[in-house]
Structures are given as C-alpha cells and as structure tokens.
C-alpha positions as CSV (number, residue, x, y, z in Angstrom):
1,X,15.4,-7.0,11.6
2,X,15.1,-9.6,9.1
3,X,12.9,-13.0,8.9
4,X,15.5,-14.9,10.5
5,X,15.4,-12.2,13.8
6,X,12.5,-13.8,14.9
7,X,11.7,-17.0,17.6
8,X,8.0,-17.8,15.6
9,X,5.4,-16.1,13.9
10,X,3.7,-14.3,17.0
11,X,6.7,-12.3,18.0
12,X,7.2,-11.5,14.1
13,X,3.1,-10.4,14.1
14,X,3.6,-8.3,16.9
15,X,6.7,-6.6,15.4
16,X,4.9,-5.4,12.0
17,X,2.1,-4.5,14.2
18,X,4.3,-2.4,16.5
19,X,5.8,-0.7,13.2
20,X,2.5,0.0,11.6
21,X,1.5,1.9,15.0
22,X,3.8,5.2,14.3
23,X,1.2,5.6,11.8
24,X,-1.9,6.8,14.2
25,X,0.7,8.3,17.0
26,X,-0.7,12.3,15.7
27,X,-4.3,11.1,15.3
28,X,-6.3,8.0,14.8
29,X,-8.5,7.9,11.2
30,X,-12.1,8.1,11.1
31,X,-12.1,6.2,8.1
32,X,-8.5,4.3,6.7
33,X,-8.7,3.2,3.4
34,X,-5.7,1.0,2.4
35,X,-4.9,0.7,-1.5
36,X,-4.2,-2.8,-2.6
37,X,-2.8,-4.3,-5.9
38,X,-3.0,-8.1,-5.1
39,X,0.6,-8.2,-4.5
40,X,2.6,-9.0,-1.2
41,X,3.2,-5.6,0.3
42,X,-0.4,-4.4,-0.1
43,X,-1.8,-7.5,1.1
44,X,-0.3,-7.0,4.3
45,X,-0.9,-3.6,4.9
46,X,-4.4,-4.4,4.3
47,X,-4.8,-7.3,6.9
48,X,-2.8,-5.1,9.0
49,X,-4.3,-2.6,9.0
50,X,-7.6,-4.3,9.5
51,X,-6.3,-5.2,12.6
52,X,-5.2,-2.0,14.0
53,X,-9.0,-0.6,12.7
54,X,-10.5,-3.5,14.9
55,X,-8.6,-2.6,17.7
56,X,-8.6,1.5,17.5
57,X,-12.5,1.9,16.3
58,X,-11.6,2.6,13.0
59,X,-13.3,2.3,9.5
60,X,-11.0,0.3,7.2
61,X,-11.9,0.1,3.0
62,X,-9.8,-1.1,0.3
63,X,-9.3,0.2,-3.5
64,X,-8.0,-1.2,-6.4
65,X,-6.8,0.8,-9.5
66,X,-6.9,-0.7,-12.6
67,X,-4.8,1.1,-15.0
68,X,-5.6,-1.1,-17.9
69,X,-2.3,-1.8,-18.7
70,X,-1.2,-5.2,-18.2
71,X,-3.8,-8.8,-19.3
72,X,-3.7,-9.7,-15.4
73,X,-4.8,-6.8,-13.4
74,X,-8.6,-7.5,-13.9
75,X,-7.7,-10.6,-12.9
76,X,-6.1,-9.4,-9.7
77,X,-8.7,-7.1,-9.3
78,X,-10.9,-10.0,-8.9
79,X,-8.3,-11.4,-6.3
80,X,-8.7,-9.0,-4.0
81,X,-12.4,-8.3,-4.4
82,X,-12.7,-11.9,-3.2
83,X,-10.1,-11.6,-0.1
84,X,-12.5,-8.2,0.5
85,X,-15.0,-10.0,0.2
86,X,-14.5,-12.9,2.7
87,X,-13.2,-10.3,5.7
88,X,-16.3,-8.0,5.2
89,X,-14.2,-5.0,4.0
90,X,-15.5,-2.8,1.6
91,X,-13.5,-2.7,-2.2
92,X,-13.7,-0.5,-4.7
93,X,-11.9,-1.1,-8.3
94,X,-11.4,2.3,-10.1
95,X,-10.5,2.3,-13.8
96,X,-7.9,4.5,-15.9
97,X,-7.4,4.3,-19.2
98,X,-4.0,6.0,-20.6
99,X,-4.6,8.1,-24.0
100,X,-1.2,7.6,-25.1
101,X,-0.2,11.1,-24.5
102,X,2.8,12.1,-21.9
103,X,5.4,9.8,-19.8
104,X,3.3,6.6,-19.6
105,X,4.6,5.9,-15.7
106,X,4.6,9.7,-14.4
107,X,0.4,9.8,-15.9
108,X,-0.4,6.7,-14.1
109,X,0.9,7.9,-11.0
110,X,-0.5,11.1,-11.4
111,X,-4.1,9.3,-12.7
112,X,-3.6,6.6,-9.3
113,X,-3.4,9.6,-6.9
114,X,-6.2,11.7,-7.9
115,X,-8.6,8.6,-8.5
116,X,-8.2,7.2,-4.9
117,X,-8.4,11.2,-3.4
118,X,-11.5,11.4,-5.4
119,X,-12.7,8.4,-4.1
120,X,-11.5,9.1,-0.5
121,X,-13.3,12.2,-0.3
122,X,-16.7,10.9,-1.8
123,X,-16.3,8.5,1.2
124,X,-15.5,10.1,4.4
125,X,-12.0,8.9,3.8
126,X,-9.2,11.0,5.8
127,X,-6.3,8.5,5.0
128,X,-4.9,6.8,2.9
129,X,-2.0,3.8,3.7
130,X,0.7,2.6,0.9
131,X,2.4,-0.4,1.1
132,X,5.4,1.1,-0.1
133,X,8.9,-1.0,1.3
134,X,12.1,0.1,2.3
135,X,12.9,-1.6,-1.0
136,X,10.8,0.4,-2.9
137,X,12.6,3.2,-0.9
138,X,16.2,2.4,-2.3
139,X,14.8,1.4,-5.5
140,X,13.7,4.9,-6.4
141,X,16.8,6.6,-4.7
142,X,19.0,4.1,-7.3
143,X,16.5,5.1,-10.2
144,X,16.9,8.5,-9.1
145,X,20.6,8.4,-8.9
146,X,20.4,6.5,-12.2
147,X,18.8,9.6,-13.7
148,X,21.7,11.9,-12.4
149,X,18.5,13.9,-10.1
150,X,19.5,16.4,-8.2
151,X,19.8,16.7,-3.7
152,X,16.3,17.2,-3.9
153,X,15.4,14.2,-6.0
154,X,17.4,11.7,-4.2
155,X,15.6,12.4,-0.9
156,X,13.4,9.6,-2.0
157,X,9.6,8.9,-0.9
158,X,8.5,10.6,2.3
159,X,6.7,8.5,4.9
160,X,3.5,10.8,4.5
161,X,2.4,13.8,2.7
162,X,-1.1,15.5,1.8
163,X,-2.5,15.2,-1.8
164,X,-6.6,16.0,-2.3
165,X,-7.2,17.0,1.0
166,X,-5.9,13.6,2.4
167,X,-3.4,12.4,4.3
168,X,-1.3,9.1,2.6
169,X,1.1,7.2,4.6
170,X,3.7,4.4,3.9
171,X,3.9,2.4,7.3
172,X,6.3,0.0,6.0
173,X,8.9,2.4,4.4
174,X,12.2,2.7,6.1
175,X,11.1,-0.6,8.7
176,X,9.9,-3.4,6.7
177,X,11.4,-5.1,4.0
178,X,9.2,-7.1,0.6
179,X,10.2,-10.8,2.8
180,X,9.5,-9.4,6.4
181,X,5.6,-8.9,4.6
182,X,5.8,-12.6,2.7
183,X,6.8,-14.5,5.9
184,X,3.9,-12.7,7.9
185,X,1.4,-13.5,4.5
186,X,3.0,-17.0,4.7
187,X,2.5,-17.6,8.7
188,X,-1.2,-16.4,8.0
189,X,-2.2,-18.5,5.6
190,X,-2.8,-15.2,3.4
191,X,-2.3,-15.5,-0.5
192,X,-1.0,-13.0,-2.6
193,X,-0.3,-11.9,-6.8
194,X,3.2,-12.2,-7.8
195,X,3.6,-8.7,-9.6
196,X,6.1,-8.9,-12.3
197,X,7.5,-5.8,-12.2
198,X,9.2,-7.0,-9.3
C-alpha cells in the first residue's frame, strides 16, 4: 500500500496499527520500550506503539542514544525528551563516546545495542521495538550487494532477534514505507527531526 491507497487518515491509522499488531501475536510485553532518534520512523513507532500499550496493558518507555557524533543530536535529544515529556512516557538519553579505534559505524551499532540491553534489563524491559523501514531493508541489501557479501549477508535485517536477554523487533520492516510513517506524523499533528543521513 502506499499514501495514495488510502480514503483519509483514519483508515490509514488503522492500517499502521493493524501492521504494528504481528508484533504481540506470540506474547504481549510487560514492559515495551521503543528506541527513538527524533526522526520520522521512530517517531511513529513510538506514538504507535503508545497506543497499542494503552490498549493491551502494557508499559511503554522511550530511549535515546547519543553517540556524540554529529552537532544536532543533543539537540534532538532534547526533541524527544519534550514530546516524552508532554505524553507522560518515560525517556532515557544514554551517551557513547567513540575512542577512535575500529569501523566507526559497525562500533556504534555494536555500542547502541548493548547500551539499550543494558538499560532494558535494569528496567524490567523485555522488548525492544525499531523503527526500521522496508527502506532501510533494501537499503542494506543494496549496501550489502554493494560490498560483494555473500547469501548470508544479503538476507538483510530480520524482523526480530534476541540480543542481552531481550527481544528487538522492527514492526515496520517489510510493510511500511519512510512516507506511509510521515503522512500518519503529518495527519497527527506529530513533529519530527529531519535526519541527514537520509
């Protein structure tokens, strides 16, 4: 589906909301915590998934990492402190600072994974959502491809996996598309970073 697929912004609510719901089809959370950058895909996921914790009787938190490495993330930090802040849902921001050694991109993913397990398990937190796209997905597959990987390698993402005794997810990864989450943003009055690695 795509943004012009839908009759008005209800029936293209209810759609993301259906496609977020494979998500708690095994088991709901005790405690979802959604990590958010300030840009559109995370912004959604997080108001969705506020929703689906209103309606299931689950625990929804946000975190932010802050890898330092850029003159705006503080300030989008900030961003979504506030936006936490206004809906009542609890933010952390966690900090990383790179020491020059290694691949820059492969330590930061590596640093962004075990802060938020560590901080998942210091708060009761049994999952973890992404807002990873199904253009992120053929974006790595192409980088991937790009890099001559092997079968293995251009499998791309999976939809969930376990890392620190956690379970992640990526609800929007082979359904939603980077505009399907601006239009819903847009119809709900919901603000968002532009990320310029985009």
């Amino acid at each position: 589906m795509s943004d012009g697929d839908f009759d008005d912004d209800d029936a293209r609510t209810d759609w993301l909301r259906h496609a977020c719901a494979w998500s708690f089809l095994g088991a709901r959370p005790k405690r979802l915590g959604v990590a958010v950058s300030g840009g559109s895909d995370s912004m959604a996921l997080l108001d969705l998934m506020a929703w689906h914790g209103a309606q299931m009787g689950f625990d929804v938190l946000a975190v932010t990492v802050d890898h330092g490495l850029r003159d705006g993330a503080k300030d989008e930090a900030r961003f979504v402190a506030k936006h936490c802040a206004a809906r009542d849902i609890p933010h952390a921001v966690l900090s990383w600072t790179w020491d020059g050694q290694g691949n820059l991109q492969g330590r930061a993913r590596k640093a962004r994974r075990d802060l938020i397990g560590a901080w998942a398990q210091e708060r009761d937190v049994d999952c973890i959502a992404l807002g990873h796209t199904k253009d992120d997905q053929a974006e790595t597959v192409l980088m991937r491809l790009a890099r001559q990987a092997g079968v293995d390698g251009l499998a791309g993402m999976p939809r969930s996996f376990e890392h620190a005794g956690v379970r992640w997810i990526r609800p929007f990864l082979f359904s939603l598309g980077r505009e399907d989450l601006r239009a819903y943003l847009r119809s709900h009055g919901i603000e968002w970073c532009e990320d310029p690695s985009n």
